[in-house]
N, C-alpha and C positions, 0 to 999 in steps of 0.2 A: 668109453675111452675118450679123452680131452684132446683135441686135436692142437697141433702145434703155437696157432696160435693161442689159444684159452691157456698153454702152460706157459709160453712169451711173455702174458697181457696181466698173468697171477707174478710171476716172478718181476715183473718189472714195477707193478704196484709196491709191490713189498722193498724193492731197492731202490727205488726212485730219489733223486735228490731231493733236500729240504727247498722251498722254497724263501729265500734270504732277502732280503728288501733292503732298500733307506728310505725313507720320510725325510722331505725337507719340510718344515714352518717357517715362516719369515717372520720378522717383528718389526718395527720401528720405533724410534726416540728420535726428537729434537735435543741436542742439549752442546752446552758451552765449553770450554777447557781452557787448557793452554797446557804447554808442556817445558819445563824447567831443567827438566834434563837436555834440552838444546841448547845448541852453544847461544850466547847474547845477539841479537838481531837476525835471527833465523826466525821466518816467518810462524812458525808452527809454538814458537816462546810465548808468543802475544797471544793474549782471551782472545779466542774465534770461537764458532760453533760449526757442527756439522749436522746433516739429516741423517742420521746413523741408521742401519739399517742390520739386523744380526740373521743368521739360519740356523736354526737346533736341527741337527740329522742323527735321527734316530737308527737301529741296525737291529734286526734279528728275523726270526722265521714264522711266516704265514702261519696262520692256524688256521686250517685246512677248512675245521668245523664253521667257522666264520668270517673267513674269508677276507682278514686282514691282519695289521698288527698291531696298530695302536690307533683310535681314536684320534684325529688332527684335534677334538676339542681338548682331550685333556691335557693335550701339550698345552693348549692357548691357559688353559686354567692354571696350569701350571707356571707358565711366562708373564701372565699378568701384569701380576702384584711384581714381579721385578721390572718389566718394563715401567709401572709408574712408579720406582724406586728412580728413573734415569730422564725421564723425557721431563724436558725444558729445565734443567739443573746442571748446574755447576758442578760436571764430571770430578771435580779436585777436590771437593768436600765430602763427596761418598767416601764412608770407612773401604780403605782397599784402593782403592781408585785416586790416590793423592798423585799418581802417575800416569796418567792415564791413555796412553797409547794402545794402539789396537790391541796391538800383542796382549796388554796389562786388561782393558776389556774382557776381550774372549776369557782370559784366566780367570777373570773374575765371576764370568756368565757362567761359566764350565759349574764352579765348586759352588754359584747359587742353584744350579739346574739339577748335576747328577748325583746327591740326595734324593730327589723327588722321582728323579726319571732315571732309571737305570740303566737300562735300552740306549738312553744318550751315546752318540760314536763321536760326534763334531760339532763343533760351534765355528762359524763363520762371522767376522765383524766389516762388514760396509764401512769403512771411514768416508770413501767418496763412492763414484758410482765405476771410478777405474781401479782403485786400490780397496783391496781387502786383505784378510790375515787370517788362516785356517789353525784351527787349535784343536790337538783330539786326545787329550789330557795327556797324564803323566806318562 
């Protein structure tokens, strides 16, 4: 006969929560703008650059068997090729990005990222290192 704890220790295995995560990666780019949709002599009108800095947060559940949920490399394989789509370029020439404010950013990081990564929950855009802008799609 199985003593109180052995049928505790079986039934609580069997009901146990999932284990649910997020992964943050961070990226970086150098690159330049200006933004047109500001009124005339607003500083943010005029070409400047920023050291932009974005976070892909990924969400879902431990696989118990190996003891994680995504590889942090294949995010980076994945962000790459779009990070050198952005770093030291003229944000306003990118197809998509002729407006390119955080907000317009992240939107744009989102629909190049979750194709590839489906896991994706958030994109975070650093314009500086006090202002950011959270986007977790549609």
């Amino acid at each position: 006969m199985r003593s109180f704890f052995e049928h505790w220790w079986t039934v609580w295995r069997t009901v146990r929560r999932q284990m649910i995560v997020r992964l943050v990666k961070t990226f970086r780019f150098e690159a330049a703008h200006d933004l047109p949709c500001f009124p005339p002599g607003h500083k943010c009108r005029r070409l400047h650059g920023h050291s932009f800095r974005f976070d892909v947060i990924v969400q879902g559940e431990v696989d118990p068997k190996i003891g994680y949920l995504i590889d942090y490399g294949d995010i980076k394989q994945i962000c790459d090729p779009i990070v050198k789509q952005l770093d030291h370029y003229y944000l306003n020439d990118i197809p998509g990005l002729s407006i390119s404010t955080s907000e317009m950013i992240a939107v744009w990081l989102w629909n190049k990222i979750k194709p590839e990564l489906a896991m994706l929950d958030e994109i975070v855009v650093y314009e500086t290192c006090t202002s950011a802008c959270h986007y977790r799609g549609k």
